[in-house]
C-alpha positions, -999 to 999 in steps of 0.1 A, spaced: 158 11 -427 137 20 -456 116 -3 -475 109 -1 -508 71 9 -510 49 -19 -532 52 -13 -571 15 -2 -584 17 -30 -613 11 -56 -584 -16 -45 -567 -46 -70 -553 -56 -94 -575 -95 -96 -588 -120 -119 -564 -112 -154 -572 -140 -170 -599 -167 -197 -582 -194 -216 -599 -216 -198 -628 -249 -194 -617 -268 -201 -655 -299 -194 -654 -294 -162 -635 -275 -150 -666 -304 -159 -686 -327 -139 -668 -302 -110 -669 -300 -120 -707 -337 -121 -708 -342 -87 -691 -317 -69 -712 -338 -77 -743 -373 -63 -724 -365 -28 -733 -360 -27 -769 -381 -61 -776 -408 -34 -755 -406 -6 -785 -408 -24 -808 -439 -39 -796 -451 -6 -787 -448 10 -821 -464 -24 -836 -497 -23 -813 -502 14 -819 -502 1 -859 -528 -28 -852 -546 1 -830 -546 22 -857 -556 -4 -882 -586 -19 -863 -600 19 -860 -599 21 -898 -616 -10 -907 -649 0 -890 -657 -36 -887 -681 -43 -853 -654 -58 -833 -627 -32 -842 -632 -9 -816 -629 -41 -786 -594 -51 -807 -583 -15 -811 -592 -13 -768 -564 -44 -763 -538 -31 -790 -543 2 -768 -540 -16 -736 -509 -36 -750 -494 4 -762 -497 15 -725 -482 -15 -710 -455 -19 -735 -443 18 -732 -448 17 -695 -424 -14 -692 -398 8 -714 -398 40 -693 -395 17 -663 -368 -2 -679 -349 33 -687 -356 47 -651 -342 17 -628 -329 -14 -627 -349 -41 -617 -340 -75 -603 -332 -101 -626 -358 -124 -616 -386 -106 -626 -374 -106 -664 -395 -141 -673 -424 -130 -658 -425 -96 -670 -421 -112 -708 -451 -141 -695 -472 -112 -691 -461 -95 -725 -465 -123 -742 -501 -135 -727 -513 -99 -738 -501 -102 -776 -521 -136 -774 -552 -123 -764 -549 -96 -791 -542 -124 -811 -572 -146 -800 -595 -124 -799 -586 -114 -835 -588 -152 -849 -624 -152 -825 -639 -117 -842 -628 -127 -877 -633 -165 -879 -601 -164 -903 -579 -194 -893 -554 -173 -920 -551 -151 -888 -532 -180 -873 -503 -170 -892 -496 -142 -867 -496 -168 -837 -471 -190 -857 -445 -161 -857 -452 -153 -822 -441 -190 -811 -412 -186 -833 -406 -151 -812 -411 -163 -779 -384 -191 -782 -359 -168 -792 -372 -139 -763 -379 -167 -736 -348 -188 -723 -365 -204 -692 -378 -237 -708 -407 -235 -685 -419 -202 -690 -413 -213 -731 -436 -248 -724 -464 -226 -707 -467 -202 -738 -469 -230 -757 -493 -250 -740 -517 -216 -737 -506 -214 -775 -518 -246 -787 -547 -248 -762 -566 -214 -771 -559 -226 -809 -576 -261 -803 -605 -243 -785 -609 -217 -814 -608 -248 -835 -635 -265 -818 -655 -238 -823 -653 -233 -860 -679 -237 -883 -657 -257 -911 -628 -271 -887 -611 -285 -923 -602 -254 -932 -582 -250 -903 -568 -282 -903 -542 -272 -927 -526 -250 -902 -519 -275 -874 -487 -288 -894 -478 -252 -895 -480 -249 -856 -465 -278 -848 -435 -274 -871 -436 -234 -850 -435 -252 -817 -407 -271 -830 -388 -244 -843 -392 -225 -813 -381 -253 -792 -351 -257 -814 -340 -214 -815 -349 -218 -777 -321 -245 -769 -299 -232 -792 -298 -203 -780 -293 -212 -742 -267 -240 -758 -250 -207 -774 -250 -188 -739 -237 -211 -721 -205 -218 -741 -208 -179 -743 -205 -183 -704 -184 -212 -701 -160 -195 -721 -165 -161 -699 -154 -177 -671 -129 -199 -681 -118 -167 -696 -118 -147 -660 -104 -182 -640 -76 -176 -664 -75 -140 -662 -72 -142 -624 -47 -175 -623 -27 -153 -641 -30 -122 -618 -28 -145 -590 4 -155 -605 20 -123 -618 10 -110 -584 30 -142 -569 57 -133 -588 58 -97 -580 58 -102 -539 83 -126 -549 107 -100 -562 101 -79 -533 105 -99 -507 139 -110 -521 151 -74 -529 136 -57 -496 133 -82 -468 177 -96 -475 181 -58 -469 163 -53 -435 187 -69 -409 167 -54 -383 150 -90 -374 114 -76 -359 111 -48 -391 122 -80 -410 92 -101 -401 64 -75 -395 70 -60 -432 68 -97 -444 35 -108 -429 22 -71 -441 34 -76 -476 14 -104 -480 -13 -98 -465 -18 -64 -482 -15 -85 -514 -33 -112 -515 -58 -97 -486 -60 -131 -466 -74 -137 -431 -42 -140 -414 -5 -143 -419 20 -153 -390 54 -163 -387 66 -183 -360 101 -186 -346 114 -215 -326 124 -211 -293 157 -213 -280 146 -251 -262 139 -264 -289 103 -272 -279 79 -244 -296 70 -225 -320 67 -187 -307 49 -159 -326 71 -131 -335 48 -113 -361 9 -107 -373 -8 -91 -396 -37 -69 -385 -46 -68 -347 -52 -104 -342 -16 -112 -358 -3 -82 -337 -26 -95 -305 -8 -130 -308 31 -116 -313 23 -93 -278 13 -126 -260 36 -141 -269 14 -172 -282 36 -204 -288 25 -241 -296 45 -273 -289 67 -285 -318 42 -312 -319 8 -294 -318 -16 -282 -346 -9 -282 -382 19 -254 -374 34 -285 -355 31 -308 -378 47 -288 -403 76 -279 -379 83 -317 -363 82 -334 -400 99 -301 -419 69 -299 -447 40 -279 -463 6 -288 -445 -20 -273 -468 -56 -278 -456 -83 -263 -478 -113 -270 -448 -95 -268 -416 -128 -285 -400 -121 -313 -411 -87 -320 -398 -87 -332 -362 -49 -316 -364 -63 -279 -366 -59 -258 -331 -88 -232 -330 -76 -194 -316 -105 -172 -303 -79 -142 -316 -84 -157 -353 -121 -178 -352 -129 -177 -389 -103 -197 -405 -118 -222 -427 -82 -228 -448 -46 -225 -436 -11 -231 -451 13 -236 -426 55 -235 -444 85 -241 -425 116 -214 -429 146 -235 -431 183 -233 -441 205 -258 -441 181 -282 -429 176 -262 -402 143 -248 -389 144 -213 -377 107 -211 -380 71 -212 -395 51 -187 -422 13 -192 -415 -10 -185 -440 -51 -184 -430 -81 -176 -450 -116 -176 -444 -126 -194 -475 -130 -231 -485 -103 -244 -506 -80 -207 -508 -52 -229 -516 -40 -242 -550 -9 -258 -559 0 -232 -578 0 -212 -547 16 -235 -526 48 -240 -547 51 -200 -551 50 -192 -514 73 -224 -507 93 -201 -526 89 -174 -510 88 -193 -474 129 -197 -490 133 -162 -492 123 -156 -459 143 -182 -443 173 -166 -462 162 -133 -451 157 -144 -414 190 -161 -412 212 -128 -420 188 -108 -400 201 -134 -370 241 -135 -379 238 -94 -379 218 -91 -347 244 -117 -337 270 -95 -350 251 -65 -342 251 -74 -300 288 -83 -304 301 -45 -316 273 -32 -299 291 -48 -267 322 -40 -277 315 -2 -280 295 -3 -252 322 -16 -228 349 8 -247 326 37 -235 321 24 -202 358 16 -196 363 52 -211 339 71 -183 360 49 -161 394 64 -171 377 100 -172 355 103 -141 359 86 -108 324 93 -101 307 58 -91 271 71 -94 279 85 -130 296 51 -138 270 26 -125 241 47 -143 262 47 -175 269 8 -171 229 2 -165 222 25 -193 239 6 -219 232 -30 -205 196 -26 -213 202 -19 -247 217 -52 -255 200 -75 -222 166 -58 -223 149 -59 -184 120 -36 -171 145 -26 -138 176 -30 -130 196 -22 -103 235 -27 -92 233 -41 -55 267 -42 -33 266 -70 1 269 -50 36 277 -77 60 244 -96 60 222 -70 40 226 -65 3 216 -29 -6 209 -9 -37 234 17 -46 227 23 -83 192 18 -101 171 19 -137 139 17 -146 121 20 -114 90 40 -112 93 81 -101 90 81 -63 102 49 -58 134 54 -40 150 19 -53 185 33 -36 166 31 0 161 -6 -6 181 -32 7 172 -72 14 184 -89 42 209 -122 33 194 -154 53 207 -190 47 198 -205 13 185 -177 -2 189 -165 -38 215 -138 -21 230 -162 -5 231 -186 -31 246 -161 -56 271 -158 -31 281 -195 -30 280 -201 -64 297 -171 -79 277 -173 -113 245 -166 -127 213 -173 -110 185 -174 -138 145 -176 -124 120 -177 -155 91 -171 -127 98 -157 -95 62 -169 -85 78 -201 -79 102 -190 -56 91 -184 -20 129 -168 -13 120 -141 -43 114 -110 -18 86 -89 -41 89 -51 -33 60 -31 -21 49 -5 -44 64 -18 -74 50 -36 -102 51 -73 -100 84 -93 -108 88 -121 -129 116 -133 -148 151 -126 -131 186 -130 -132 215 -118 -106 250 -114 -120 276 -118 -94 301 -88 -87 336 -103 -85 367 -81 -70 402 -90 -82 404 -113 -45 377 -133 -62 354 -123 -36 315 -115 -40 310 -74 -32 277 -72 -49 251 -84 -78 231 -70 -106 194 -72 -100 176 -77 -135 136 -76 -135 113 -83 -163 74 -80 -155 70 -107 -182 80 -146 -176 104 -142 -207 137 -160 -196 170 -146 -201 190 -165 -229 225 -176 -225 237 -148 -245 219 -122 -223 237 -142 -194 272 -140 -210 268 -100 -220 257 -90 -185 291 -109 -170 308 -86 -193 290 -52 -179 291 -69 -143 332 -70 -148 334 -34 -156 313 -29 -128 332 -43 -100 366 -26 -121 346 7 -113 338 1 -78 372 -12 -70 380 24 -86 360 38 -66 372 21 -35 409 32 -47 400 70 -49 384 69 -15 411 62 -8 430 87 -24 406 111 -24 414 109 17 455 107 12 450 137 -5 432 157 20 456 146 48 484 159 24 469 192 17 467 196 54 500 193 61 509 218 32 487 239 42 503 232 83 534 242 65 524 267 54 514 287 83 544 278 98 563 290 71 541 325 78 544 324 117 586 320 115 591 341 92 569 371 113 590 358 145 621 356 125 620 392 113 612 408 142 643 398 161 663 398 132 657 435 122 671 445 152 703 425 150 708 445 114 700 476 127 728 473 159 751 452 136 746 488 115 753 508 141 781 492 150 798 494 116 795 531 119 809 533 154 843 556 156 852 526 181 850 499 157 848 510 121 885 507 114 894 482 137 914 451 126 898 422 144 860 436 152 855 454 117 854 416 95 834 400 121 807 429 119 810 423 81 805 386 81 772 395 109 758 420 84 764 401 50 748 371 73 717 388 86 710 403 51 716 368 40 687 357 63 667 386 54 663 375 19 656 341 27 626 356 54 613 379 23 615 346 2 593 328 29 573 360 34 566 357 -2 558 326 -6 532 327 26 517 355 10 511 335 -27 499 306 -8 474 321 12 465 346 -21 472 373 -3 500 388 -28 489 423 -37 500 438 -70 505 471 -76 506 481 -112 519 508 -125 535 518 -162 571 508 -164 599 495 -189 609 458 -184 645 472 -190 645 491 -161 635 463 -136 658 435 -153 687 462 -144 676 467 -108 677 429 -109 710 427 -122 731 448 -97 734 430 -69 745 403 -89 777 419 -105 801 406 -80 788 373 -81 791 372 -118 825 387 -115 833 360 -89 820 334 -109 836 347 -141 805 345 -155 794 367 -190 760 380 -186 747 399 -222 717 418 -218 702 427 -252 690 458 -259 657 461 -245 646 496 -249 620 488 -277 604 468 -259 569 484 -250 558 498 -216 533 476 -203 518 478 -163 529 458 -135 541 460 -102 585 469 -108 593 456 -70 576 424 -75 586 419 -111 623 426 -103 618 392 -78 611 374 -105 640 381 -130 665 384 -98 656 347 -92 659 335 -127 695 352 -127 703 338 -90 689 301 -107 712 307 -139 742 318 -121 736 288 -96 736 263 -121 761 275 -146 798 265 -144 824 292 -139 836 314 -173 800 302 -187 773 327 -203 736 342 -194 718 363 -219 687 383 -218 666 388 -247 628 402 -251 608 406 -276 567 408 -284 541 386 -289 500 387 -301 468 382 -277 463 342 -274 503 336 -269 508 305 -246 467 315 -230 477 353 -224 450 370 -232 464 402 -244 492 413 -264 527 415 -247 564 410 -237 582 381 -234 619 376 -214 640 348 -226 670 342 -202 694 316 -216 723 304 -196 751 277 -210 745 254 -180 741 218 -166 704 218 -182 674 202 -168 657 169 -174 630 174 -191 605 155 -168 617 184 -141 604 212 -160 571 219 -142 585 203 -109 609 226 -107 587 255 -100 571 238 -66 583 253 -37 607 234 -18 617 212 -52 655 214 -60 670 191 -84 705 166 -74 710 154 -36 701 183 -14 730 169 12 758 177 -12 746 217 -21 763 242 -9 752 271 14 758 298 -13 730 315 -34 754 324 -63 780 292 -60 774 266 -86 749 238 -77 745 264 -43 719 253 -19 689 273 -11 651 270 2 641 264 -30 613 287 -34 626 314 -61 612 296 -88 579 291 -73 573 331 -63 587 337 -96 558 316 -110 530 331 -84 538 368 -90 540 364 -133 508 345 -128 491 368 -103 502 394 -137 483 375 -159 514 360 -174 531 324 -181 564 311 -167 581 284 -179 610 266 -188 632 250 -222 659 221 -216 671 196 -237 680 176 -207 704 174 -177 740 170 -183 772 182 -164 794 175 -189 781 189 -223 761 213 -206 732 222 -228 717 248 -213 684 260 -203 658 288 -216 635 304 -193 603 324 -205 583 347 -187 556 365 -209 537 391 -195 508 410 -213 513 449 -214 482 452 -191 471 426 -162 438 411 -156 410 441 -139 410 416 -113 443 406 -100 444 368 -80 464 347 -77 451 310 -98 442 282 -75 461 260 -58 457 232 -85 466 254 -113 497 261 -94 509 223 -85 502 218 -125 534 237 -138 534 262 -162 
């Protein structure tokens, strides 16, 4: 399912504020000044220098020496200043060492002069340096060096009252520089104050907004994923990737009752825990604490609470906020949230993800009805395409694979296999998931007294093992990876007996639930239906054979007595001939009929010989064709004259529309005029006397009823007893006649006459061996209104290159 990707207006919030560290920002302050407090020094020394060189005065050139000296340093500090950075904490020193050279320019001055009006320029340099310096100790040491190099120039004066007037006017300096000097550190750090109370709020609020915003998502993404593990994994990732914290986890309980498992983490150590499968009692750690009382446990330092359960997977927690995911009162789980900093956790925080914690629950609760939902259509489709292979294929292998196939989908299990019980062995006939070269269906377990075989035999239900390592009965197989957790689901057969099992292996000690139990007693029905079906078409399968023996016994007898038949028989015609023709006996009044009744009988017999010669011959595909161009016309009317007296006899009206349109196609005429002289034989035979036979043709396009060429179809329609429509493909197997055979007479052409009832079927075999279709329109069978019947035989104007016969299935499956 797609999930919305995270809008840009949310994205991580700024680093949350800690405590301002003051006097840091004064040095930065401080060192921030240097530069242009350093130019303007600059360009005053270089005016003292030149002033001192234009006095001429004895001292001027040691005074213009330091204002030089002073130049140098101050425009060195500049282009230093402009270069790099440097660290903060060098900003008070580097102004110390300013300031101590502007006072030795300025002591040495007062010394060289002896002009305690001189002390004027010291006054404003106190004044500057409580403005410059903001470290109250750096401040007290100018001062002191101030006021000391002052009282020692003052002890060396020659009139000390004339300097006595400027000791108010220092004192009230130091005073005013104390008072710029606090004021101005009072001013930055309400300036600083306010800056961060400023950026506290400036992040509370992106803390919030962002709050807000993975609020939003979560309820417009995660009520959309129903797809329970996508569900929990984009969760944990969401707000993680938000609000970047140590770990987040949710937790679901298990299906006792008795822990909290982990489903989902973020990052590796998250993703470490959910592969383990980690869990914790109900009752353990501060995630059990919040899921036995159903609260928030918030713990800002989790070394302080004796509560806290340490995982080497996540070892730098220092803060954790455990929710519980509940609906209804009821807890389906926990979201963990761990940080690695001291106090991570305001209430501010904790009431929005309490909300969110809602979300999820809501979220996690639909995810569970649709998986719920989910495994029920997904069972019911699964079983509907199982119990479809078993109404199209018989094949057990195909079955059983298909069955294990689609059981793992919903029950998941590492191997599987389907095992039926062979007297006191249990084998495997059917397996999944077993490693190549394994040969699973070469293994099979012998059944001893009290064993898990044996006891799945006694109790005829489930037998669940959450660790096979506790079973000494569990047989472990050489060669394959270890077992652990497994369940065998009985095979029952409609006699309620025990045929087989299914074998389920996981390599993990993950029990199977009661709802994995109840769907594999579903596939294991449909199993046992498709090995009963199995059993059935064995058995069939072997009916089947035993019948197509005996056709095919009867028909190589029908082949050996109709050869031994005609032998013998053409020599009876031949002297019953010969006999007709004698001087003797050809006009003589009590030999002459009987010779007649012997000749119409033998040729009688004949027919029925070539009829069983035939159908020999299209049995055993050895009907030859031999095609050649002729007009359908022509072969209907060799078909219809030896039929005139019986339609005569029969007062039957037979219409032959005009077929000379008709095009010429290729066939073989002898063994197409069969065909039509046993459709007329079959209409004559089963219309009444005085009723009517008609034969029409007419053309038809390649594809017609699966010809595959263009051609001509014959329609013969006769006005008799009809056929029931459930006897229209029957009636062309050999041997098939419709009504009591007892009561037919011996007569081809009498009505309802008997016969070997094989016309129809040669018919069939020598249109077929043509390329053709035969077959046959009735409304239904009735004596008395007689509705009739339509016969069709449509042949395409050229046969296949190849002419055969179609197989023996095609030609027990009608037309």
């Amino acid at each position: 399912m797609q999930v919305q990707s995270p809008p840009t207006a949310a994205a991580s919030p700024s680093p949350q504020p800690g405590t301002v560290d003051f006097e840091r920002t004064l040095n930065a302050e401080v060192l921030q000044s240097l530069f242009p407090v350093s130019l303007v020094l600059a360009g005053l020394y270089t005016f003292y220098t030149l002033s001192h060189l234009r006095e001429g005065m004895p001292y001027s050139g040691w005074l213009a020496v330091i204002a030089v000296t002073n130049v140098v340093a101050f425009l060195i500090l500049a282009l230093l200043l402009r270069r790099q950075r440097l660290p903060a904490r060098y900003a008070h020193p580097i102004s110390m060492a300013l300031t101590c050279g502007m006072l030795i320019h300025r002591f040495s001055d007062i010394f060289f002069t002896g002009l305690p009006q001189h002390t004027t320029n010291l006054i404003i340099l106190l004044i500057g340096v409580g403005y410059i310096l903001l470290a109250t100790p750096w401040l007290i040491a100018v001062i002191v060096l101030t006021l000391g190099g002052w009282g020692l120039l003052l002890l060396r004066a020659a009139d000390p009252t004339l300097w006595l007037e400027y000791v108010i006017a220092l004192g009230a300096a130091t005073a005013l520089s104390f008072i710029i000097h606090f004021t101005r550190r009072q001013a930055l750090f309400r300036h600083e104050r306010l800056l961060e109370q400023n950026t506290q709020r400036t992040y509370e609020l992106e803390h919030q907004t962002l709050h807000l915003a993975t609020l939003t998502e979560v309820s417009q993404n995660v009520n959309a994923l129903l797809d329970l593990d996508v569900l929990l994994n984009h969760v944990t990732d969401l707000i993680q990737e938000r609000f970047r914290y140590y770990y987040v986890g949710i937790f679901l309980v298990d299906e006792s009752k008795s822990y909290m498992v982990s489903r989902a983490g973020s990052g590796k150590s998250g993703s470490a825990l959910a592969e383990q499968n980690f869990k914790l009692r109900i009752d353990q750690g501060l995630i059990g604490q919040a899921a036995s009382h159903h609260e928030v446990v918030c713990v800002n330092d989790v070394q302080l609470d004796t509560r806290y359960v340490k995982s080497v997977l996540v070892p730098d927690t220092r803060a954790e906020l455990v929710l519980p995911l509940e609906i209804g009162g009821e807890l389906l789980g926990i979201l963990d949230i761990q940080s690695e900093r001291l106090n991570a956790f305001s209430e501010v925080d904790t009431q929005v993800f309490k909300s969110l914690a809602d979300q999820v629950a809501i979220a996690i609760n639909n995810a569970l009805l649709y998986q719920s939902e989910y495994s029920r259509r997904m069972l019911t489709e699964m079983l509907y395409e199982v119990s479809y292979a078993l109404s199209r294929t018989l094949n057990l292998q195909e079955v059983l694979d298909l069955i294990l196939g689609n059981l793992v989908q919903i029950v998941p299990f590492d191997r599987g296999s389907v095992m039926l019980c062979q007297e006191e062995s249990i084998e495997i006939v059917a397996a999944f998931g077993f490693p190549v070269g394994s040969a699973p269906t070469k293994i099979s377990f012998p059944i001893t007294r009290g064993d898990i075989f044996d006891q799945l035999r006694e109790l005829k239900k489930p037998l669940i093992i959450t660790d096979v390592r506790g079973r000494p009965d569990f047989q472990q197989v050489k060669g394959l990876p270890e077992a652990r957790a497994w369940m065998g689901v009985p095979l029952i057969d409609e006699a309620q007996a025990i045929i087989g099992m299914f074998s389920l292996t996981r390599e993990t000690p993950t029990a199977y639930t009661e709802d994995e139990t109840t769907l594999a007693l579903s596939f294991a029905g449909q199993t046992a239906i498709a090995l009963n079906n199995a059993r059935l078409y064995s058995e069939l399968a072997n009916a089947y054979a035993q019948l197509e023996r005996i056709d095919h016994t009867k028909t190589d007898f029908i082949a050996v007595a109709s050869h031994e038949l005609r032998t013998p028989l053409t020599v009876l015609l031949g002297f019953a001939q010969l006999l007709i023709k004698s001087p003797d006996l050809k006009d003589h009044a009590m030999h002459r009929p009987m010779l007649d009744n012997i000749l119409k009988s033998g040729t009688r017999l004949k027919e029925i010989i070539d009829t069983m010669v035939d159908m020999a011959r299209i049995d055993n595909r050895t009907l030859e064709i031999y095609a050649d161009t002729l007009a359908l016309s022509s072969s209907i009317k060799a078909a219809v004259a030896p039929l005139r007296e019986a339609l005569a006899e029969r007062r039957l009206t037979l219409v032959i529309e005009p077929l000379e349109e008709l095009p010429l196609l290729q066939g073989d005429r002898d063994e197409l005029v069969k065909v039509f002289y046993q459709l007329l034989i079959n209409a004559i035979k089963y219309t009444p006397d005085g009723g009517h036979i008609s034969v029409a043709g007419t053309t038809f396009a390649a594809g017609y009823r699966d010809v595959a060429t263009a051609g001509v179809e014959i329609i013969i329609t006769d006005t008799g007893i009809g056929i029931d429509p459930q006897h229209h493909d029957l009636i062309f197997e050999k041997f098939y006649q419709t009504g009591q055979v007892a009561l037919h007479s011996s007569g081809k052409t009498k009505f309802k006459g008997g016969g070997p009832g094989l016309g129809l079927t040669i018919a069939k075999g020598i249109v077929e061996a043509h390329g053709g279709q035969i077959w046959v329109e009735s409304p239904g069978h009735d004596e008395e209104g007689c509705p009739g019947s339509r016969f069709h035989v449509a042949l395409p104007l050229k046969p296949p290159a190849t002419l055969a016969l179609p197989n023996k299935a095609t030609q027990n499956g009608g037309s």
